[in-house]
BADRENTOR-702180 format. One record per residue (C-alpha): residue in three letters; residue number from 1; x, y, z. Coordinates in steps of 0.25 Angstrom, whole numbers, plus 5000, padded with zeros to 4 digits. Layout:
! BADRENTOR-702180
ATOM   r   k   c1   c2   c3
ATOM ALA NUM    X    Y    Z
...
***
This chain:
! BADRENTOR-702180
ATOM   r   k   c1   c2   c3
ATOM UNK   1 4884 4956 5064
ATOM UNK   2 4882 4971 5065
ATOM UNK   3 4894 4974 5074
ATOM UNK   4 4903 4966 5062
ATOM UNK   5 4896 4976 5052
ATOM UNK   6 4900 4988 5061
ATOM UNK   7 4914 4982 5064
ATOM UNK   8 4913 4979 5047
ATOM UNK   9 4909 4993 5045
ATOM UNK  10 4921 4999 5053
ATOM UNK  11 4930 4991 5047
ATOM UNK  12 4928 4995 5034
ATOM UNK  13 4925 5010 5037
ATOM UNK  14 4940 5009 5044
ATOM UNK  15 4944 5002 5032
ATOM UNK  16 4939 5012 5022
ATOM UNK  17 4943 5025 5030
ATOM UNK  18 4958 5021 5031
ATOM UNK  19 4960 5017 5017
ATOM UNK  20 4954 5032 5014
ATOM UNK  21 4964 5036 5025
ATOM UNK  22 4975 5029 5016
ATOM UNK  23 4970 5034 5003
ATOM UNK  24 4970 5047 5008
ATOM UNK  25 4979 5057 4997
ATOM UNK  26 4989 5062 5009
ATOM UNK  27 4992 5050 5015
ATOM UNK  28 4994 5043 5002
ATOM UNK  29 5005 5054 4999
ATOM UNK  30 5011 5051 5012
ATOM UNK  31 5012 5036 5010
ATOM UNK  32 5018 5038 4997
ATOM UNK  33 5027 5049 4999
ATOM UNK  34 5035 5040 5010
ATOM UNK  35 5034 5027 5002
ATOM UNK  36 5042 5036 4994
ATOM UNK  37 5053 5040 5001
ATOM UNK  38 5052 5028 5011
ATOM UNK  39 5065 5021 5003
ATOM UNK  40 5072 5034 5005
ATOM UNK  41 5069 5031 5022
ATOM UNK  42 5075 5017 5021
ATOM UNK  43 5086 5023 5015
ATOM UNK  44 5087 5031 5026
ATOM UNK  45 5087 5018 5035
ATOM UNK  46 5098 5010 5026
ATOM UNK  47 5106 5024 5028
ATOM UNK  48 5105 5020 5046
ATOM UNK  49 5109 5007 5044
ATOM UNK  50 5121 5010 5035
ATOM UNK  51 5127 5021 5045
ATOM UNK  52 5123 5014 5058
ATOM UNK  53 5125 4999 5056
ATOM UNK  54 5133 4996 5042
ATOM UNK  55 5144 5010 5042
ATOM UNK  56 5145 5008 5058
ATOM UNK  57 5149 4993 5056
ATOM UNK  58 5159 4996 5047
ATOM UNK  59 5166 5010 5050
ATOM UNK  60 5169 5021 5059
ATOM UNK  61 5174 5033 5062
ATOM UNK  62 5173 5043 5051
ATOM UNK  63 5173 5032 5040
ATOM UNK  64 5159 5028 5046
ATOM UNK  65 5156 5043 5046
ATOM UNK  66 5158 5042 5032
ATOM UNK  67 5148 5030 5030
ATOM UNK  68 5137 5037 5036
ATOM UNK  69 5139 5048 5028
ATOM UNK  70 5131 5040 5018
ATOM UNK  71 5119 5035 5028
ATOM UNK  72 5119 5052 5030
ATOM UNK  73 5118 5054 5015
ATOM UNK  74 5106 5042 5012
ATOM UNK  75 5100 5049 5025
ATOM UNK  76 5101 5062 5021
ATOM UNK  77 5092 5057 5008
ATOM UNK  78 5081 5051 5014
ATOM UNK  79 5080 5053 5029
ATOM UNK  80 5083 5067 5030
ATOM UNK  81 5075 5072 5018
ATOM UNK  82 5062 5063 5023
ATOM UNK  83 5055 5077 5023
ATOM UNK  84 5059 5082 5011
ATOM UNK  85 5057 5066 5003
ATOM UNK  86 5042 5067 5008
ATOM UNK  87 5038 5078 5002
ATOM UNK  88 5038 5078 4989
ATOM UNK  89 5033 5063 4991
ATOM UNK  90 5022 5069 4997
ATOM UNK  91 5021 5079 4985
ATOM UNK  92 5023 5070 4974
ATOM UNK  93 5013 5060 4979
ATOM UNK  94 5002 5070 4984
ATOM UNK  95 5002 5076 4969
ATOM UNK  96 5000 5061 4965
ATOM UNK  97 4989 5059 4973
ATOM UNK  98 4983 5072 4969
ATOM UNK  99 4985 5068 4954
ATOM UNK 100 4992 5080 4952
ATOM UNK 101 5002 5079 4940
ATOM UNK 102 5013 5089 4944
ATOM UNK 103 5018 5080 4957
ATOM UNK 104 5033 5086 4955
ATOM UNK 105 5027 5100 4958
ATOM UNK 106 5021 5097 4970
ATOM UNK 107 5034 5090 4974
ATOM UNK 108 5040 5103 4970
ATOM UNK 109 5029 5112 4979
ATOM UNK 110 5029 5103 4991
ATOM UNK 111 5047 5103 4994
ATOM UNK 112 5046 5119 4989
ATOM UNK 113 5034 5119 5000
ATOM UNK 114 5042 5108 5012
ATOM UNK 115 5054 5119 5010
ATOM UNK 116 5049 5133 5011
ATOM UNK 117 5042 5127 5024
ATOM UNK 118 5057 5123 5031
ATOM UNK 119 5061 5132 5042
ATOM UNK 120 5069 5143 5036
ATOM UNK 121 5079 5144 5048
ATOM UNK 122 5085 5133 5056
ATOM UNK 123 5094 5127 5067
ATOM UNK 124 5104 5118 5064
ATOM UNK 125 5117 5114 5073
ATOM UNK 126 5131 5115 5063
ATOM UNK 127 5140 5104 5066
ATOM UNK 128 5149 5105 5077
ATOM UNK 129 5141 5117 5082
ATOM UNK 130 5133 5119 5097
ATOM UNK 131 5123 5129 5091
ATOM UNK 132 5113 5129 5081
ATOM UNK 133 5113 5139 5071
ATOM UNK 134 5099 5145 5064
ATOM UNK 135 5102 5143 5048
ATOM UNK 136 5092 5146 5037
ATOM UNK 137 5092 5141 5022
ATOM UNK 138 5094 5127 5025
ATOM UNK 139 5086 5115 5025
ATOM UNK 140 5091 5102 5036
ATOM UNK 141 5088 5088 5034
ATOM UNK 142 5080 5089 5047
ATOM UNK 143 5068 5097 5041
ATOM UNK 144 5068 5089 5028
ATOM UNK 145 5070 5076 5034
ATOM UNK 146 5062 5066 5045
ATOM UNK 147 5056 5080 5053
ATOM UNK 148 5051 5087 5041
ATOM UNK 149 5045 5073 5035
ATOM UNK 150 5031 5077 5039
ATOM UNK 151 5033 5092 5035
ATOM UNK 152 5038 5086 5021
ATOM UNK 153 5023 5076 5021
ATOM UNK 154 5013 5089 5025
ATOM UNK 155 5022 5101 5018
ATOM UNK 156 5021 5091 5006
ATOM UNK 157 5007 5089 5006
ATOM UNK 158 5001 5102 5008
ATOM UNK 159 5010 5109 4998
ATOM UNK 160 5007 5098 4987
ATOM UNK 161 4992 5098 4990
ATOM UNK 162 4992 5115 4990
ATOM UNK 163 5002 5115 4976
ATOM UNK 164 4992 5104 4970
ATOM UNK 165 4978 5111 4974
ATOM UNK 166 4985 5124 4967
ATOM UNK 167 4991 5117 4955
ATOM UNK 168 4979 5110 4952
ATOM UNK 169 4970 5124 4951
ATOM UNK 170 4970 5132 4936
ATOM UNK 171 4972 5145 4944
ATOM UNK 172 4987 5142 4949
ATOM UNK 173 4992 5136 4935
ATOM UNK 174 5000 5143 4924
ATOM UNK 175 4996 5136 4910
ATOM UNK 176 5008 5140 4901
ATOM UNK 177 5004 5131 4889
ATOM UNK 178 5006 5121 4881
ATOM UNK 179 5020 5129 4875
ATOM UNK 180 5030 5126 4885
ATOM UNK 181 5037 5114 4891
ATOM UNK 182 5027 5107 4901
ATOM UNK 183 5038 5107 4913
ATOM UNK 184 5035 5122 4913
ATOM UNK 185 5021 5121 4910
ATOM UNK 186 5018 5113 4924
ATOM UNK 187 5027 5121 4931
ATOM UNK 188 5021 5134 4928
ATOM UNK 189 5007 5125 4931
ATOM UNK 190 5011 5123 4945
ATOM UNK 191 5018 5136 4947
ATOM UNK 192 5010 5145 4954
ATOM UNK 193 5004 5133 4964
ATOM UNK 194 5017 5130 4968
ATOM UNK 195 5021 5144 4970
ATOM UNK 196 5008 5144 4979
ATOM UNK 197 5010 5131 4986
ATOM UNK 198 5025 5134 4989
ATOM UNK 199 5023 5149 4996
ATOM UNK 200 5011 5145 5003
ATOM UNK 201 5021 5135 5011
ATOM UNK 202 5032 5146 5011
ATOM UNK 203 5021 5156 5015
ATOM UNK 204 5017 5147 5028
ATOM UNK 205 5032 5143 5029
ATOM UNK 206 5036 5159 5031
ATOM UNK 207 5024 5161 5040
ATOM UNK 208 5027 5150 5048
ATOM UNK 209 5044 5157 5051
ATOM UNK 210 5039 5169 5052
ATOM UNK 211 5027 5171 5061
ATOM UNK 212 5028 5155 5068
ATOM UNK 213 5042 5153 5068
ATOM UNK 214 5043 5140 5062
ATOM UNK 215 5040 5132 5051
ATOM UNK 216 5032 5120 5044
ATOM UNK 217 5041 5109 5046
ATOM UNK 218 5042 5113 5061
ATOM UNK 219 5028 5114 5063
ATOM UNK 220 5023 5100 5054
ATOM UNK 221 5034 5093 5062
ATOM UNK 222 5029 5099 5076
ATOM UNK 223 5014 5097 5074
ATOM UNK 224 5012 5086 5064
ATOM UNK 225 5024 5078 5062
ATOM UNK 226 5027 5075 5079
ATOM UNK 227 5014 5073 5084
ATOM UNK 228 5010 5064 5072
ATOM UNK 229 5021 5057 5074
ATOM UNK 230 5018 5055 5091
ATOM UNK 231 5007 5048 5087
ATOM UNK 232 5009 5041 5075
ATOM UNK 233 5022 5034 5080
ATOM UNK 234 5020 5033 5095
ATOM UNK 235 5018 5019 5099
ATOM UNK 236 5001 5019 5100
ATOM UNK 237 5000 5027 5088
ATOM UNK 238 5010 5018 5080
ATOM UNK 239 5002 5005 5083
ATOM UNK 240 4990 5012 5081
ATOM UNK 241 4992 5017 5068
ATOM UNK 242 4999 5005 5064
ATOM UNK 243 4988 4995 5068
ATOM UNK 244 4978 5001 5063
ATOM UNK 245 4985 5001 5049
ATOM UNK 246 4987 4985 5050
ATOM UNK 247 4971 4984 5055
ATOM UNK 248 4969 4992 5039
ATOM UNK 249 4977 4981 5034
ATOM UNK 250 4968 4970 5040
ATOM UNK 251 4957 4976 5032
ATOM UNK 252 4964 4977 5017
ATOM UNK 253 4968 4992 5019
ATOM UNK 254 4982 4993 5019
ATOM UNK 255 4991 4998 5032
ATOM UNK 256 4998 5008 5025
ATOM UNK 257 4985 5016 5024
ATOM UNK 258 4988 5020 5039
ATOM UNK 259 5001 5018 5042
ATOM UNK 260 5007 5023 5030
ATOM UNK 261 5002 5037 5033
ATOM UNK 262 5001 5037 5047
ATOM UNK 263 5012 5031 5054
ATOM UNK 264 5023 5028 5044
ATOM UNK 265 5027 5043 5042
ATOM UNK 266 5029 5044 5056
ATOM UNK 267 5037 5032 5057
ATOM UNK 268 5046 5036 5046
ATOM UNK 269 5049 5048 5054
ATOM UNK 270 5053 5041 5065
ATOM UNK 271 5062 5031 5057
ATOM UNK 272 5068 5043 5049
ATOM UNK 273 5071 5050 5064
ATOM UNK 274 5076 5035 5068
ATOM UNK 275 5085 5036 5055
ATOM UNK 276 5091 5049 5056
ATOM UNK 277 5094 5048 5073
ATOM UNK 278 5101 5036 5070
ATOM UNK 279 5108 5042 5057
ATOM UNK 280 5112 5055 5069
ATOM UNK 281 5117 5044 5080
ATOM UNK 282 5105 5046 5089
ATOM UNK 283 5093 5035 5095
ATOM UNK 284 5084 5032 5086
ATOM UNK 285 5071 5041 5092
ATOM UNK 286 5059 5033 5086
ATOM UNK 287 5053 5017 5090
ATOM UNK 288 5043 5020 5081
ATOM UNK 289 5047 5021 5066
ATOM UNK 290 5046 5014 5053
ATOM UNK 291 5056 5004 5055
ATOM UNK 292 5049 5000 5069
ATOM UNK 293 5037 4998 5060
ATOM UNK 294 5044 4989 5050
ATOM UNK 295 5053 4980 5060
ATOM UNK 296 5042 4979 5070
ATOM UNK 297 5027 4985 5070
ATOM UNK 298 5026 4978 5053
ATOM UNK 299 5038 4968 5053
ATOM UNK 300 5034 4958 5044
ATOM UNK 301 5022 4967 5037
ATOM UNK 302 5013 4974 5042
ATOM UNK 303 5005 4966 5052
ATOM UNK 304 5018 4960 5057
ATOM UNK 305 5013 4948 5048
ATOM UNK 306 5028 4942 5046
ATOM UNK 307 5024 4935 5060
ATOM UNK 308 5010 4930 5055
ATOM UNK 309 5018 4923 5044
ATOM UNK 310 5029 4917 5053
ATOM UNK 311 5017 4913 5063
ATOM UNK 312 5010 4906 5053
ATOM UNK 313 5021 4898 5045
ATOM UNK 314 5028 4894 5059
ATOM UNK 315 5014 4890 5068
ATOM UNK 316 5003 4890 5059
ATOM UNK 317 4997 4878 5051
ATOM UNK 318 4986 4883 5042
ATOM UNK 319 4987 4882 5025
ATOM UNK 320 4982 4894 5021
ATOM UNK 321 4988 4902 5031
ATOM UNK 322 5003 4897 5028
ATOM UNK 323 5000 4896 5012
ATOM UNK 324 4998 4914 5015
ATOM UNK 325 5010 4914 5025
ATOM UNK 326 5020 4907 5016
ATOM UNK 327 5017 4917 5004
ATOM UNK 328 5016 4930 5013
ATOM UNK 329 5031 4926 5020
ATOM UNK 330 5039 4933 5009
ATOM UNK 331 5031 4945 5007
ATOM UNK 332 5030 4946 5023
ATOM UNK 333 5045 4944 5025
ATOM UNK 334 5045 4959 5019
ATOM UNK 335 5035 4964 5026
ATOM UNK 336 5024 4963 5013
ATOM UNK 337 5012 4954 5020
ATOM UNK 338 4999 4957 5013
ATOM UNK 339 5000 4943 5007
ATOM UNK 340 4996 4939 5022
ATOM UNK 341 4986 4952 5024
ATOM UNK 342 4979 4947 5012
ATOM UNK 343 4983 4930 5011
ATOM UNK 344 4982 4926 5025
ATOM UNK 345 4973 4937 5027
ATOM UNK 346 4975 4947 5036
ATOM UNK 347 4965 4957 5032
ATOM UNK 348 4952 4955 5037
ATOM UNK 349 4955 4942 5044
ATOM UNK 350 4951 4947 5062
ATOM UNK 351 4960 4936 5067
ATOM UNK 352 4974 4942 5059
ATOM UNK 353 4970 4957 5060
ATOM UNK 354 4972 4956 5074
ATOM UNK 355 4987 4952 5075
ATOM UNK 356 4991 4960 5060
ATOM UNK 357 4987 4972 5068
ATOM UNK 358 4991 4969 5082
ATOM UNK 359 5005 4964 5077
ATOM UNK 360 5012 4974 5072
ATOM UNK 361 5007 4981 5085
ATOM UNK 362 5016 4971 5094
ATOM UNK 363 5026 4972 5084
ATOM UNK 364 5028 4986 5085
ATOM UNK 365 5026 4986 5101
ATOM UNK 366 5036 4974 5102
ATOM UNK 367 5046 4985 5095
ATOM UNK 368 5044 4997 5101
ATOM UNK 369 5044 4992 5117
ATOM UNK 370 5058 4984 5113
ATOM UNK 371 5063 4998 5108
ATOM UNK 372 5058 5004 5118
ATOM UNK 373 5065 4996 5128
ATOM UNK 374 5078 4995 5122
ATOM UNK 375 5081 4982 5116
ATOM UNK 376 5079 4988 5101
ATOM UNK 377 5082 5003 5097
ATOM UNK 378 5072 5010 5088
ATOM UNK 379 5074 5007 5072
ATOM UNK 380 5082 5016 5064
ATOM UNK 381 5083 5010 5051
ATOM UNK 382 5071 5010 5041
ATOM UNK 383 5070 4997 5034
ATOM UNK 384 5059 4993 5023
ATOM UNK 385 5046 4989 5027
ATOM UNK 386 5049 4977 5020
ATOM UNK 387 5061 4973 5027
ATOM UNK 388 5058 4957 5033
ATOM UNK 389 5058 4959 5046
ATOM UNK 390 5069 4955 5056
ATOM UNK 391 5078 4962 5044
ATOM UNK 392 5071 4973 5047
ATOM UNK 393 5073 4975 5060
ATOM UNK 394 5088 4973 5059
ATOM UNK 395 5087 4983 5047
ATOM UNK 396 5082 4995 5056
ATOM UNK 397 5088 4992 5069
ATOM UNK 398 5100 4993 5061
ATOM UNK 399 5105 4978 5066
ATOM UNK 400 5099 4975 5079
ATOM UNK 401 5095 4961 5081
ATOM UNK 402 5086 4965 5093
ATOM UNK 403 5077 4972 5082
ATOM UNK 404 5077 4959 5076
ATOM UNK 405 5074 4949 5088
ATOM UNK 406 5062 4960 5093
ATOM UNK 407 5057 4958 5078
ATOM UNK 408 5056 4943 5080
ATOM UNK 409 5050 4945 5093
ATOM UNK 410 5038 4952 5085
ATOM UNK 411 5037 4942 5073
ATOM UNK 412 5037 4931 5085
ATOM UNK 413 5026 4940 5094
ATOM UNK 414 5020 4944 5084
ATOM UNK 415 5019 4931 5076
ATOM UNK 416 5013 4925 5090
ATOM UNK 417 5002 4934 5089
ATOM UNK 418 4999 4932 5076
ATOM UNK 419 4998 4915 5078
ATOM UNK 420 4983 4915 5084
ATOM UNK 421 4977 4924 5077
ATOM UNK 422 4982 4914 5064
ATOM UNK 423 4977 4903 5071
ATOM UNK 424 4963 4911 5073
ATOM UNK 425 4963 4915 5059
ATOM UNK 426 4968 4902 5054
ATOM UNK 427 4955 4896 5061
ATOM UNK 428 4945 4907 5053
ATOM UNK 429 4950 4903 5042
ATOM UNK 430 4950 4888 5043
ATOM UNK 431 4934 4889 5048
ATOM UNK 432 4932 4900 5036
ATOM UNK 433 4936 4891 5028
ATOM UNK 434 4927 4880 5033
ATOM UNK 435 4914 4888 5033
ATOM UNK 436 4919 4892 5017
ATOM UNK 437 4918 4877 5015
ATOM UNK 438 4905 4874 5024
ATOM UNK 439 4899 4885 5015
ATOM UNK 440 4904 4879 5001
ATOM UNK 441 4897 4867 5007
***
């Protein structure tokens, strides 16, 4: 009895700690910001498949060249601006979050701050040429894009938080009156805060050329953005991160609270470095990505619940159990399954938290050894989490069928280790129920 109070205790200490953790203001704006220009991503993912599977199947030559001109265009619009998308996302919704009513002058503040923090010199190799050449005054897709994401996400931050502490005090403001128009009224409001905000950045920014050499985005992607991402999407930490998310779950707190935060930026760096090696005619560099998340750690829903349902409608003969299924197979066909987290149920229920947590962890094992052995290649196509699954895996391998047979072999695998953990909780429910009608005897 007390070791069930301690384990009780625990459990809802753990609980109440991560949904803090999930409420907490900055990883709010993080999730936000990329639920934002997530679309712009699987835009990015429709642009791969047209220039390597649809325009290659039907052109060639300088025609095809022509094509993928397009792909480049959509490409250039949403991969290669990844940087520069998040931070006014971050920007807008930080000032949300903060309920501070001028949002569009802090979206202002944080891309004046995310630019004076660029490098101020650069090297770029001309076309045709051998050499690189040192340029200044010019800004390449490759500091705003997928390697200056996480600068975009901290510059964001910290200049919105600095120009909203100073807009929100009386000494910074200039009160012109009630005389003139109220557009110039607010700007003179936030003027001298945004001047502040903006040259502090360009302050540390000069400081940083001139005495270290370098500059912000070198040094967040060097000593942030790198190792954070060594951990968070190397194998262990992956499936840490990730099951520990699906164990929230089992206890009514939803998975995004951790994985939302912690290992989705990071495998949206990967698929948008996947994207853009693919869109150059290179290897795709990263298993681990947001695609490999939706194809085969979470196909069905997160828990890999597509195989409970096909377990259960193909090998098990229990009522309530099929009555729950039969309603959850269309919402689960698209990856929606909290008709069965919360119907079958999931949460709280020993016998199902065991395989909820442990299958996706197959799932994504299964995948990432069969890549890295050759008989699939890493995905380069980001799809919609609600994709079915199968179509998924077609989707974002751009057409292998080896994608698809290795994602029946994980709804059969996994679907096989679910079954006795139904049959278990099939029997607690079946003697439940009993002792519920002893006691109304």
């Amino acid at each position: 009895m007390g070791n069930n109070s301690k384990v009780d205790k625990f459990l809802e200490k753990f609980a109440e700690f991560s949904a803090k953790l999930g409420n907490q203001i900055h990883l709010r704006t993080l999730r936000d910001a990329f639920t934002t220009i997530m679309p712009l991503f699987i835009l990015a993912g429709l642009a791969v498949l047209l220039n390597n599977v649809v325009f290659t199947t039907f052109f060639k030559g300088e025609t095809l060249a022509q094509f993928q001109s397009y792909g480049n265009m959509l490409t250039n619009g949403s991969l290669n601006i990844a940087g520069l998308l998040v931070t006014p996302c971050i920007a807008y919704f930080l000032s949300l979050h903060r309920d501070f009513d001028k949002p569009i002058s802090s979206i202002a503040v944080a891309l004046a701050s995310l630019f004076v923090m660029l490098p101020m010199e650069k090297s770029i190799l001309p076309l045709a040429a051998k050499k690189a050449v040192a340029v200044s005054g010019l800004v390449t897709f490759d500091e705003i894009g997928t390697k200056g994401l996480f600068a975009g996400i901290i510059i964001g931050m910290l200049a919105t938080e600095m120009f909203i502490v100073l807009a929100k005090s009386n000494k910074f403001r200039i009160n012109l009156g009630e005389d003139v128009p109220p557009a110039v009224g607010e700007s003179f409001s936030t003027m001298i805060p945004l001047i502040l905000t903006v040259s502090f950045f360009a302050l540390i920014s000069a400081i940083l050329l001139n005495v270290f050499h370098t500059d912000m985005v070198t040094i967040i992607t060097n000593l942030v953005q790198e190792p954070l991402r060594k951990v968070n999407t190397s194998l262990f930490g992956y499936l840490l991160i990730y099951s520990t998310g699906n164990f929230l779950f089992t206890l009514g707190i939803h998975q995004s609270v951790i994985n939302s935060t912690l290992t989705e930026p990071m495998m949206l760096l990967n698929m948008n470095e996947n994207m853009a090696a693919v869109q150059a005619g290179k290897e795709a560099p990263h298993i681990l990505n947001s695609a490999f998340q939706t194809c085969y750690a979470q196909m069905g829903g997160t828990g890999g619940t597509f195989a409970l349902i096909l377990i259960v409608l193909l090998a098990v003969n229990y009522k309530p159990f099929k009555d729950i299924i039969k309603l959850s197979v269309g919402p689960g066909l698209f990856e929606i399954n909290e008709p069965i987290i919360f119907g079958f149920p999931i949460v709280f229920n020993l016998p199902m938290i065991i395989p909820f947590v442990l299958s996706p962890v197959i799932g994504a094992l299964i995948g990432y050894f069969a890549t890295v052995i050759g008989f699939v290649k890493p995905l380069t196509v980001m799809v919609p989490w609600t994709t079915p699954p199968l179509i998924s895996g077609f989707l974002a391998s751009q057409g292998d069928i080896k994608v698809v047979i290795l994602q029946i072999i994980i709804l059969i695998v996994t679907g096989l280790f679910y079954w006795p953990f139904v049959i278990v909780a099939k029997k607690a429910a079946i003697k439940q129920s009993e002792l519920e009608m002893e006691t109304e005897v």
